[in-house]
N, C-alpha and C positions, 0 to 999 in steps of 0.2 A: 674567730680570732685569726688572725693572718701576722706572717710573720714576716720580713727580710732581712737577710745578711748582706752585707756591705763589706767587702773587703779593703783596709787602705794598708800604707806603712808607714808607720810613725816612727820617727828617728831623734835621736837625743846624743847632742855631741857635748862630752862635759869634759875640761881639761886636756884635751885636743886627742880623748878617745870620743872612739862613736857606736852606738849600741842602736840597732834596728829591731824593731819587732813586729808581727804581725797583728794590727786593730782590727776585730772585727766590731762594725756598729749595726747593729741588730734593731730591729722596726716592731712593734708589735702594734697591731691595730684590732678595733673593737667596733661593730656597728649593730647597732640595735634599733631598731621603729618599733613604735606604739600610738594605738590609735583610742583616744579615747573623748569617748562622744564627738565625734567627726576630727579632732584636732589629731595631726599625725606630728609626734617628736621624733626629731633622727638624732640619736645617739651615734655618733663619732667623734673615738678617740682615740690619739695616734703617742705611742710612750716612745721616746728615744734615751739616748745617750743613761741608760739605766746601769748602775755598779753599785757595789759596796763594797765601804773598808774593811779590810780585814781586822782584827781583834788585837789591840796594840797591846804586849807588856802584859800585865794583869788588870787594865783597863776593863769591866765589866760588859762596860757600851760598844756600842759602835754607830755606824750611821746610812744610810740606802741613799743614794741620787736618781732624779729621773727626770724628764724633762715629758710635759705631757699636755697636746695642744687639741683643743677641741673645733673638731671642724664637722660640727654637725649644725642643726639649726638651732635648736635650745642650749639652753646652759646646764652642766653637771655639776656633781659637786663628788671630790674625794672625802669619804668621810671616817677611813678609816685605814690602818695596813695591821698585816699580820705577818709573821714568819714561826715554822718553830723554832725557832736557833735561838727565839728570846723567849724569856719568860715573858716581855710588855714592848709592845711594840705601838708606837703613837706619830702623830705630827704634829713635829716642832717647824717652829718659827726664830727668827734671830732678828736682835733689834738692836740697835745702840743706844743706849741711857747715857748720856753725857759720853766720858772716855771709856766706860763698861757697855761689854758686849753680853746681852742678857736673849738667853734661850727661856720660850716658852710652848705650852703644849697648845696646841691650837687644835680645842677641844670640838669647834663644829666643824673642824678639816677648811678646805679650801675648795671656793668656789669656782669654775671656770666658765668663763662668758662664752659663747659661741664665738667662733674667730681668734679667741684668746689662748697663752700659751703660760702654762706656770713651769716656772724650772725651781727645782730642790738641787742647790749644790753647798760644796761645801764654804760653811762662810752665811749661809744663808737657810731660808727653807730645807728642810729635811726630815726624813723619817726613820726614828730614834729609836732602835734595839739595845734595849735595855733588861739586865741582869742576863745574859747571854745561857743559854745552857747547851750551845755548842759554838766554837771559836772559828768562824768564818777566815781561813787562810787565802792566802793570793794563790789565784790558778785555781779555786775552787770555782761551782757557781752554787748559785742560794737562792730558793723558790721566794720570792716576797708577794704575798697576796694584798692587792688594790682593791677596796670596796666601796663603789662610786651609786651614788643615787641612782640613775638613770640605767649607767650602763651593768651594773651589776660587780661581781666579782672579775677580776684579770689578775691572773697570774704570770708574776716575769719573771725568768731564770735569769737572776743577776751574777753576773762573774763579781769576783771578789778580787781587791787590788789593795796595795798598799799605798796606792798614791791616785783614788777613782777622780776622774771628772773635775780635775783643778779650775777654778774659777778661772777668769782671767785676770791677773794682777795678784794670786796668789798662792802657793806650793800645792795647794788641795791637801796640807798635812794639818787639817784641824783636828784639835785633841777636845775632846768634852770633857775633860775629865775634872775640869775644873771651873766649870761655865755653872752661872747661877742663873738657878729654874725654882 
């Protein structure tokens, strides 16, 4: 597993104050070959833009983002996450039912095509720490373990933020706390 750190600076002017901080975007990559009866599968998969929210209020939940694009020659499949900071940790899905916005557990994980890229952000796909038995703050990070067919386990040390990986077109401040599953 290999890793990169990317340094940028991301700036946010609200009110005609401006507050700078230092992003780092961090890489982790995975590659694995298997050769079985002549066929060789290359396992490569590349996790970016990975965080999680911090534990809002007395909200139980919380939620993991990652962004993760396989560039190997077969296809993977995510089939599971873990953390211990929850008692249950799963993947969810988000879908809209009419004007309701309905979260579900996406119990075979997600598949990823060779070439292909799935992002979990907020608003959307994600991986749902539930009943929490440690309260993930901002400035912390949190081991989340990825358990993929192919490629095996990855573990990513996610920082933890109050406002992770905003979609585009929306604050990145979704609350589960009242989403039907």
């Amino acid at each position: 597993m290999k890793k990169f750190a990317v340094a940028a600076v991301a700036c946010l002017s609200l009110a005609g104050m401006s507050a700078c901080e230092k992003v780092e975007k961090t890489t982790t990559r995975v590659e694995k070959s298997t050769d079985i009866n002549g066929v060789v599968k290359k396992s490569s998969l590349e996790m970016t833009n990975y965080a999680m929210r911090s534990a809002l209020g007395n909200n139980p939940n919380t939620a993991a983002y990652v962004t993760i694009t396989n560039k190997g020659n077969s296809e993977d499949q995510l089939i599971s996450a873990s953390c211990t900071c929850a008692a249950t940790t799963t993947l969810h899905t988000m879908k809209m039912n009419g004007s309701v916005m309905e979260m579900a557990e996406a119990k075979d994980g997600f598949v990823i095509k060779s070439g292909e890229t799935i992002t979990f952000v907020p608003g959307g796909n994600h991986i749902m720490l539930e009943n929490l038995t440690e309260r993930p703050q901002a400035g912390q990070t949190v081991d989340v373990t990825l358990a993929f067919k192919n490629a095996g386990p990855v573990t990513l040390h996610m920082p933890v933020s109050d406002t992770p990986l905003a979609k585009a077109g929306t604050s990145g401040a979704m609350d589960h706390g009242d989403m039907k599953m």
